[in-house]
C-alpha positions in Angstrom: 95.4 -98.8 -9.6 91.9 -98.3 -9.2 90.4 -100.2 -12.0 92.2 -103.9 -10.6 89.6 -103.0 -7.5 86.8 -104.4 -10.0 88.7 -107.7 -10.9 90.4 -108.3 -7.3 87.3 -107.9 -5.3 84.2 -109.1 -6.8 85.6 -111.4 -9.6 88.9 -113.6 -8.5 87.0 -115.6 -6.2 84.7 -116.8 -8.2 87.2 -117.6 -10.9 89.1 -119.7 -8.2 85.9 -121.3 -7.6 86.0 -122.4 -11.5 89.0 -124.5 -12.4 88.2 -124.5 -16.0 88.2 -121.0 -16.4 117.2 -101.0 -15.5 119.9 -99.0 -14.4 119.0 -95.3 -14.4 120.5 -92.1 -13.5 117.5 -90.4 -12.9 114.2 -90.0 -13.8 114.6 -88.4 -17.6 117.1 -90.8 -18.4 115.2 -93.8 -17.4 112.3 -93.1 -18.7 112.5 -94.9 -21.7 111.8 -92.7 -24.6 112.9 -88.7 -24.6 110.3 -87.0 -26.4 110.8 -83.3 -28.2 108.6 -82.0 -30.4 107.3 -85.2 -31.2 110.7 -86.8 -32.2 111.8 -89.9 -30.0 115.3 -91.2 -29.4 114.9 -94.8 -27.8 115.7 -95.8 -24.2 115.3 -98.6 -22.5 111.6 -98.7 -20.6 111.8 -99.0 -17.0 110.8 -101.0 -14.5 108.5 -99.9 -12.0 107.4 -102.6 -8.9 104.3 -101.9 -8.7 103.5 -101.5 -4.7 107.2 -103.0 -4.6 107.8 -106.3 -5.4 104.0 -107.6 -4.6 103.7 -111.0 -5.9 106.3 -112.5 -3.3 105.5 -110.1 -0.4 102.6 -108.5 1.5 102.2 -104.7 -1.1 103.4 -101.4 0.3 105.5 -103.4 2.6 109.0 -102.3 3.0 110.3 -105.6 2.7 108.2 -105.4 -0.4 109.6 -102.5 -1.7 112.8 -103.6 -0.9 112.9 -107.1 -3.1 111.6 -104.9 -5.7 115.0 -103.1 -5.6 117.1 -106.3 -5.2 115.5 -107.9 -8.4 116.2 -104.7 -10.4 113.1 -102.4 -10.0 114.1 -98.7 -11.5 111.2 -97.4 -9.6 109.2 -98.2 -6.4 105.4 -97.6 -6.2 104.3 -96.4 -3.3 100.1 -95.0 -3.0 100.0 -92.7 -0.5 96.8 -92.2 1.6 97.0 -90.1 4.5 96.2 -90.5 8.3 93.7 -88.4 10.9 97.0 -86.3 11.7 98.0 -85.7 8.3 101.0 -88.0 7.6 101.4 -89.4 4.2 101.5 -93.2 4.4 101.5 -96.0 2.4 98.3 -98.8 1.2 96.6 -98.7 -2.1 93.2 -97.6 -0.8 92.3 -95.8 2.6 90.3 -98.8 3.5 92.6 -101.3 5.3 90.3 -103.9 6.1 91.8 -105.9 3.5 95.5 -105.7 4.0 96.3 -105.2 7.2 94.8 -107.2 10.9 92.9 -104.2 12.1 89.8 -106.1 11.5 91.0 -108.6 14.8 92.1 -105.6 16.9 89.7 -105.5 19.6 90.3 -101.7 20.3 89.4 -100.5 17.2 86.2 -102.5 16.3 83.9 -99.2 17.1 85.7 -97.6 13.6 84.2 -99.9 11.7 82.3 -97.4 8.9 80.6 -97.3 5.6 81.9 -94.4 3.1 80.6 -93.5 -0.5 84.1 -92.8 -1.7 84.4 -91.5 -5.7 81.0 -92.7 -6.0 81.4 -96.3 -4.6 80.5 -97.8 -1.3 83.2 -99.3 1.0 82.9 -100.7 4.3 85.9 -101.5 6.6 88.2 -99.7 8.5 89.8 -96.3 7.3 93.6 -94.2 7.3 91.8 -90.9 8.0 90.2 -92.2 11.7 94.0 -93.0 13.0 96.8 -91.2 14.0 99.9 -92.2 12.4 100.7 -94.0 16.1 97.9 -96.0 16.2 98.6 -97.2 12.2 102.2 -98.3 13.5 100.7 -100.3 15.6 98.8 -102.6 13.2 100.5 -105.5 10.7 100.0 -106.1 7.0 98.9 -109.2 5.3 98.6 -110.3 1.8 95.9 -108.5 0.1 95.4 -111.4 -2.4 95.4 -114.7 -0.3 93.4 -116.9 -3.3 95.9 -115.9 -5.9 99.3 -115.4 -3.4 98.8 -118.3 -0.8 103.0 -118.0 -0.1 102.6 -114.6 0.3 100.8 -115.4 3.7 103.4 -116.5 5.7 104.5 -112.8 5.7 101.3 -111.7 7.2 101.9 -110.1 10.4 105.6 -109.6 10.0 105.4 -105.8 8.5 104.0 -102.0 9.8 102.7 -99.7 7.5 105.3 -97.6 5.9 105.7 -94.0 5.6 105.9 -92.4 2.8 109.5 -90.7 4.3 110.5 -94.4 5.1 110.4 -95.1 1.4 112.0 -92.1 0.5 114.3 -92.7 2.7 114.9 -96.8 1.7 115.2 -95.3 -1.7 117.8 -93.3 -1.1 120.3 -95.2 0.8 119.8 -97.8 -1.5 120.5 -95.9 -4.5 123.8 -95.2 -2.4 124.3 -99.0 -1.7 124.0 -100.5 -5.2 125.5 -97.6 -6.9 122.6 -97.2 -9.2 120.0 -94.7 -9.0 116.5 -96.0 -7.4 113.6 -93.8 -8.0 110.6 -93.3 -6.3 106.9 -93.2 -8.6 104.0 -91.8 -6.0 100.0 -92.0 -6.2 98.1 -90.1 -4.4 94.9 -92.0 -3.9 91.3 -90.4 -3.6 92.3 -86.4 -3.6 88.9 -85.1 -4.1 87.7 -87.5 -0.8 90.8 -86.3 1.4 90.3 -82.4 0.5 86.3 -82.7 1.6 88.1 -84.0 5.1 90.7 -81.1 5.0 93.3 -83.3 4.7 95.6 -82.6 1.6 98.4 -84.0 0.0 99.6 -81.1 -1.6 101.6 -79.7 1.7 103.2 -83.1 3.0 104.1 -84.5 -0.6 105.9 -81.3 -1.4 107.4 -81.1 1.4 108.8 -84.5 1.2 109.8 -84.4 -2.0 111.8 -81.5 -1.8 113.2 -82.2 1.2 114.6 -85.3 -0.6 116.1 -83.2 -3.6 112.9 -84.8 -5.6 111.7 -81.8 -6.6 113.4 -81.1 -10.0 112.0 -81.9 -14.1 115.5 -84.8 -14.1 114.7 -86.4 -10.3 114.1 -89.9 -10.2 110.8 -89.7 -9.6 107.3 -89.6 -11.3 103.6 -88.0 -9.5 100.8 -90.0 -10.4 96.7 -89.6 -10.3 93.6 -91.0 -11.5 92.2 -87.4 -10.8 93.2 -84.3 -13.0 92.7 -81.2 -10.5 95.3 -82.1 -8.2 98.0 -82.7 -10.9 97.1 -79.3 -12.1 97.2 -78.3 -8.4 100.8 -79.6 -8.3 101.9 -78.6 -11.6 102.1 -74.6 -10.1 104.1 -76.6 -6.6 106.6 -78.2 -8.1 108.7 -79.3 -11.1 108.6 -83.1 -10.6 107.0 -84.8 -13.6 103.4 -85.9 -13.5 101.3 -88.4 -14.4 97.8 -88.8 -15.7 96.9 -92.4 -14.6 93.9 -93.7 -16.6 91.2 -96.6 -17.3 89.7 -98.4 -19.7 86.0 -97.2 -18.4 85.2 -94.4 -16.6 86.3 -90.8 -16.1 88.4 -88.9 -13.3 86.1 -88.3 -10.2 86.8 -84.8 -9.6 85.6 -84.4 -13.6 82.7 -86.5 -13.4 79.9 -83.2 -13.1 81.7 -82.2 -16.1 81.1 -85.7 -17.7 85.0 -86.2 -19.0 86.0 -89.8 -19.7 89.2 -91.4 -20.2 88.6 -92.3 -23.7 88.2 -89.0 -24.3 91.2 -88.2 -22.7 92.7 -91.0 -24.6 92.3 -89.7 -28.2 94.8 -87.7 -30.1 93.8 -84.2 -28.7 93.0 -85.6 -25.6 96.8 -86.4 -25.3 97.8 -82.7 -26.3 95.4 -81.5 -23.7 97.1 -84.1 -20.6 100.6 -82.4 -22.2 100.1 -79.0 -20.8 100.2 -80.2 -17.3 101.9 -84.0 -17.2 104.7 -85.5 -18.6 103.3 -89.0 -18.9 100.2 -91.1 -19.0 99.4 -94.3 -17.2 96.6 -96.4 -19.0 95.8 -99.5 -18.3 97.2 -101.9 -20.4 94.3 -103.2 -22.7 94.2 -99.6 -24.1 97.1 -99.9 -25.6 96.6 -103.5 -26.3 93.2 -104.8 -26.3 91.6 -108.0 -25.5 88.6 -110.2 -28.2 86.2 -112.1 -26.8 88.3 -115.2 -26.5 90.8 -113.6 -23.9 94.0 -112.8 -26.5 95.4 -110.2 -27.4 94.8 -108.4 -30.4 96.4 -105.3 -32.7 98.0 -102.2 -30.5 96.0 -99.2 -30.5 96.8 -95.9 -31.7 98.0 -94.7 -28.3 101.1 -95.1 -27.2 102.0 -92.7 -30.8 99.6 -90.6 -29.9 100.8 -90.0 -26.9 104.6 -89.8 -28.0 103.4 -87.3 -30.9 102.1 -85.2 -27.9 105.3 -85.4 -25.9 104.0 -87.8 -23.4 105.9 -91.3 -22.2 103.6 -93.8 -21.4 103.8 -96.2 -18.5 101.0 -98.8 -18.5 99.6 -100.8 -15.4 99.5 -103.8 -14.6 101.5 -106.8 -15.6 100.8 -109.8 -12.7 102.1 -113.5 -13.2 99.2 -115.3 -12.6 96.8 -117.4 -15.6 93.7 -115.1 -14.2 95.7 -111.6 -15.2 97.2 -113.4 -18.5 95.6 -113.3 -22.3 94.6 -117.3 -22.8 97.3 -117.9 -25.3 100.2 -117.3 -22.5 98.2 -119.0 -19.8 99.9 -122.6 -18.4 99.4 -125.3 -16.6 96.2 -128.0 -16.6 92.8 -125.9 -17.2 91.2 -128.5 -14.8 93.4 -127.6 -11.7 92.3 -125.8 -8.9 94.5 -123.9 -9.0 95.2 -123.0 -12.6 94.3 -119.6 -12.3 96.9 -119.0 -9.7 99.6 -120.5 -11.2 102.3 -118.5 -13.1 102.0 -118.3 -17.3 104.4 -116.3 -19.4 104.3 -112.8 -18.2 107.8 -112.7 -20.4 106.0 -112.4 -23.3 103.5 -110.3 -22.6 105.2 -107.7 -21.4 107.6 -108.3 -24.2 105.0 -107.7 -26.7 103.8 -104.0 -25.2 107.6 -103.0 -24.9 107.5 -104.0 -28.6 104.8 -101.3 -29.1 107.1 -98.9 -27.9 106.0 -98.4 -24.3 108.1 -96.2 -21.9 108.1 -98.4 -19.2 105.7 -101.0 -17.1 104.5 -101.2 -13.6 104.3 -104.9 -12.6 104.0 -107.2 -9.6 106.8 -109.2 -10.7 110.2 -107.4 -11.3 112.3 -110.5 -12.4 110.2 -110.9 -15.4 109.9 -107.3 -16.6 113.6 -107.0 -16.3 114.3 -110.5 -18.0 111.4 -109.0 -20.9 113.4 -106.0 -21.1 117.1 -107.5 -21.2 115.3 -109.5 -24.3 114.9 -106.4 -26.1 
């Protein structure tokens, strides 16, 4: 999600540098809660690996994507970017700099550029300057090295997926294990890939529907941080959407018109996201906040607010590690190096926001969000 770009980039190093610091049948039956006119019968939440299964393997890897499966993902996330040619692939931001080894491949040091994308500045190497045949040529590496050091012996070993070679994983493993395996895809930076006529209405369609995807019950979800192109895909297809949001800011393609997500976030704000999505993504300390010491404190008003307005609510993102977790389920010796990077007890956190009746979580770690939901 966009947000984590804040805490991965400019914050975990430091904090490493300072020890002491379910089975579903389809997409409306797994997810969670069915909502009509504001009454809810219960479901189980599902489980959504979030960029696959990325705290064992290189993200938006298939191998990722396919652990994620094995361990008893319900969904597999997959952000979509899209290449010079058009094709729909697969990294969480169009910058790969930081996750694949483009930056030691001689013949492409002259792409090197510096982009004010959404308002921010990035510098690295981007999807929309390669064909899809050059991308295939490149191999992916752990994004977070300080926090994932196993993770590293995987670098190298993967290509950069397609987002047809998920769909298609997707499907012949729903075949294979006999249970349904959906498919929950984001489409990263709209407003930046329109203003270099590259779209993802057309290809994302098209992929969907040729996949049978493109139904109100399919096992899948459309997600964005933006709000134009969800509107923009509400009149192309009938596949439930997804209004991803943050604890700070606003969508890009709103920001002339000043719109925040807490705005978005209040009770009418919910009714408003209703006409268009089926679901809302916050991040997770808006429906559980944080104090000043790091632990949690009372849920929020949201996630009824957002099931009064028909909406099922699917928060991001639930990660292993002592640096993601409130203090209380931190573990481990505070003086280690490597505290931060050790695993606390992401059980019990998730456990806790299921308790306050979320519809399902995206997290790094399957294993644990299906072990917190088979606690239930």
């Amino acid at each position: 999600m966009d947000c984590e770009n804040r805490l991965d980039r400019r914050t975990i190093m430091a904090g490493l540098l300072a020890p002491a610091l379910l089975a579903s049948s389809g997409a409306t039956q797994a997810a969670g809660h069915h909502h009509q006119h504001g009454k809810t019968a219960m479901r189980k939440p599902i489980i959504i690996a979030h960029r696959g299964a990325s705290g064992l393997r290189p993200e938006h890897t298939l191998a990722a994507y396919q652990l994620a499966i094995d361990l008893g993902a319900d969904f597999i996330e997959p952000d979509l970017v899209l290449t010079k040619d058009g094709h729909l692939i697969c990294r969480h931001e169009n910058e790969i700099g930081g996750t694949t080894d483009v930056a030691n491949r001689p013949e492409f040091a002259d792409r090197k550029k510096v982009h004010v994308i959404d308002g921010e500045r990035h510098e690295g190497w981007f999807t929309e300057d390669f064909t899809l045949a050059e991308i295939k040529t490149l191999r992916c590496k752990e994004r977070l090295p300080q926090l994932r050091p196993a993770n590293t012996a995987y670098d190298g070993q993967f290509d950069v997926p397609t987002f047809e070679e998920v769909l298609a994983l997707a499907k012949s493993q729903s075949v294979k294990t006999g249970r349904t395996i959906g498919v929950y895809p984001e489409t990263k930076h709209p407003t930046w890939f329109e203003g270099l006529s590259l779209s993802f209405d057309r290809p994302l369609v098209s992929a969907i529907k040729a996949h049978g995807l493109d139904a109100a019950d399919a096992p899948i979800f459309i997600q964005s941080f933006e709000v134009t192109n969800l509107k923009r895909l509400k009149t192309l297809t009938k596949a439930p959407l997804v209004q991803l949001m943050a604890s700070e800011g606003g969508p890009f393609d709103l920001s002339a018109q000043k719109v925040s997500y807490a705005s978005m976030a209040t009770a009418s704000g919910l009714v408003e996201i209703a006409r268009y999505a089926s679901g809302v993504g916050p991040e997770k300390v808006m429906i559980i906040p944080r104090d000043g010491a790091n632990q949690l404190m009372t849920p929020t008003r949201f996630v009824p607010d957002a099931h009064q307005a028909g909406l099922v609510v699917h928060p991001w993102t639930f990660r292993a590690e002592n640096y993601f977790l409130p203090q209380s389920l931190r573990k481990g010796d505070a003086a280690s190096p490597a505290y931060l990077a050790q695993h606390g007890d992401l059980v019990s956190e998730i456990r806790a926001f299921m308790a306050a009746g979320v519809d399902g979580v995206f997290s790094d770690f399957t294993a644990e969000a299906v072990a917190a939901r088979a606690s239930l």
